[in-house]
C-alpha positions as CSV (number, residue, x, y, z in Angstrom):
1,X,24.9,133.5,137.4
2,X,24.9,129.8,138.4
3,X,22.0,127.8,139.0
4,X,20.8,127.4,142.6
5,X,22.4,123.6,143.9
6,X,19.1,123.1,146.2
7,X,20.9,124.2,149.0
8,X,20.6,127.5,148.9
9,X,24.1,128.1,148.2
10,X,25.0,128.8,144.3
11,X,28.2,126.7,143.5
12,X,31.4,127.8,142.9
13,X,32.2,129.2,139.1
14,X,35.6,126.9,138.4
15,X,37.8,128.7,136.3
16,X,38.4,127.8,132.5
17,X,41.8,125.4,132.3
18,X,44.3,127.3,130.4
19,X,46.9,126.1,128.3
20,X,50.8,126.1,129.0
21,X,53.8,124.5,128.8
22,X,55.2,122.0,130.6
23,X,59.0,122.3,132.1
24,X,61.3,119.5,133.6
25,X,63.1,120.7,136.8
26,X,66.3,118.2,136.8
27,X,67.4,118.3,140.6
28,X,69.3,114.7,140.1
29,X,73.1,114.5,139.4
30,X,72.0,112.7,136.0
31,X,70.5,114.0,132.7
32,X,67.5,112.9,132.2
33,X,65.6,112.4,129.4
34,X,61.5,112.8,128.5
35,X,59.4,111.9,125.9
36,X,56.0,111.6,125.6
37,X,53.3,111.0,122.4
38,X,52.2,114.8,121.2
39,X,49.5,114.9,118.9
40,X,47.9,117.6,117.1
41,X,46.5,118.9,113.9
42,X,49.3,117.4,111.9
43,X,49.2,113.9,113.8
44,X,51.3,111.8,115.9
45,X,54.6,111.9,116.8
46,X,57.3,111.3,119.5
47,X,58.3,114.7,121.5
48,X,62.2,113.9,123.2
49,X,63.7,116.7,125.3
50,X,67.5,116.0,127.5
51,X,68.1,117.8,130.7
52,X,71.2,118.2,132.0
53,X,71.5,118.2,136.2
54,X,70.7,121.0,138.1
55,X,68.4,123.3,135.2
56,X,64.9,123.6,133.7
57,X,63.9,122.9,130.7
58,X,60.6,122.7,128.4
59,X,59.9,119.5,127.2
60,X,56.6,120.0,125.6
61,X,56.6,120.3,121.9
62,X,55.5,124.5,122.7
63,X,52.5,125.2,124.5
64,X,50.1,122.6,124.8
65,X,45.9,123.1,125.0
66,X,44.5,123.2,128.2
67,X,42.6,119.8,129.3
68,X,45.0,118.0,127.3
69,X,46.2,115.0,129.1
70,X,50.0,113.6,128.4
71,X,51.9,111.2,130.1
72,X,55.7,111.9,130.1
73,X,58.2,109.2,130.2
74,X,61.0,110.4,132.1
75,X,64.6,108.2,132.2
76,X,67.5,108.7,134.5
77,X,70.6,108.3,132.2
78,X,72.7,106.5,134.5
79,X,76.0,105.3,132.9
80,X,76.2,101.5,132.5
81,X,78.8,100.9,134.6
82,X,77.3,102.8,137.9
83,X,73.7,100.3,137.0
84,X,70.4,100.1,135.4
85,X,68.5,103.2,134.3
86,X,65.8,104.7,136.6
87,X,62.0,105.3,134.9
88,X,59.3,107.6,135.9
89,X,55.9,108.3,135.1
90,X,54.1,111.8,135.1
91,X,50.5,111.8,134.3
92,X,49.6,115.4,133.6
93,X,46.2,117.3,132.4
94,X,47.0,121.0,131.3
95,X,46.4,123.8,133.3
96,X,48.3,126.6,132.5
97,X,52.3,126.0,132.8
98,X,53.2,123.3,134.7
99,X,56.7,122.0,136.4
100,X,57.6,118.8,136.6
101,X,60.4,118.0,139.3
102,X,62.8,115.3,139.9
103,X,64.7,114.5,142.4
104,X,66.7,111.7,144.5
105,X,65.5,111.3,147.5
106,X,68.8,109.6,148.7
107,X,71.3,111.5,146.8
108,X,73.5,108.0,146.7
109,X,70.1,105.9,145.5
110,X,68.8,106.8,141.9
111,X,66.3,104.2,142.6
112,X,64.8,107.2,145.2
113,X,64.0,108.9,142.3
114,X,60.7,110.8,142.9
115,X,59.0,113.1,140.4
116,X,56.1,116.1,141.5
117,X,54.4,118.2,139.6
118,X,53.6,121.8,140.3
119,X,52.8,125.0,138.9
């Protein structure tokens, strides 16, 4: 049981984070690429993934422990010739499996890029 808080009122029990995977939803008309720093038992090293427009992909390296925090660096490939590539953030701490999402805002604008995360 959890101890009283001095209100009268025992707190909450939180549940335990869990570990997952995380997943890139690509919702752009680009591919877009992720990488982020995994490290484990076996060290350090660079995790890449590609996702092509319009699926879902995993771009953890497997499932990942829970409380682990990553930060994924995600790139719009834009071609050269249509302008600069677009980049994205997504700070995460694991929780079971997790979605990231990205889409345009203005379909016409990759600079609306905007990226959520979800379970």
């Amino acid at each position: 049981m959890a101890p009283d808080d001095g209100n009268g009122d025992s707190p909450v029990d939180e549940e335990p984070l869990q570990a997952g995977e995380i997943r890139l939803a690509n919702q752009t008309n680009y591919d877009m690429e992720s990488a982020y720093l995994h490290v484990d038992e076996d060290g350090e090293r660079i995790v890449r993934a590609v996702v092509v427009p319009g699926t879902e992909a995993i771009i953890s390296d497997g499932e990942l422990s829970a409380g682990t925090q990553v930060e994924f660096d995600l790139v719009l490939q834009i071609p050269t010739s249509e302008g600069l590539r677009v980049r994205r953030k997504a700070k995460i701490v694991v929780d079971g499996d997790i979605i990231v999402t990205a889409v345009l805002v203005d379909e016409l604008d990759p600079f609306s890029l905007a990226v959520s995360t979800g379970l």
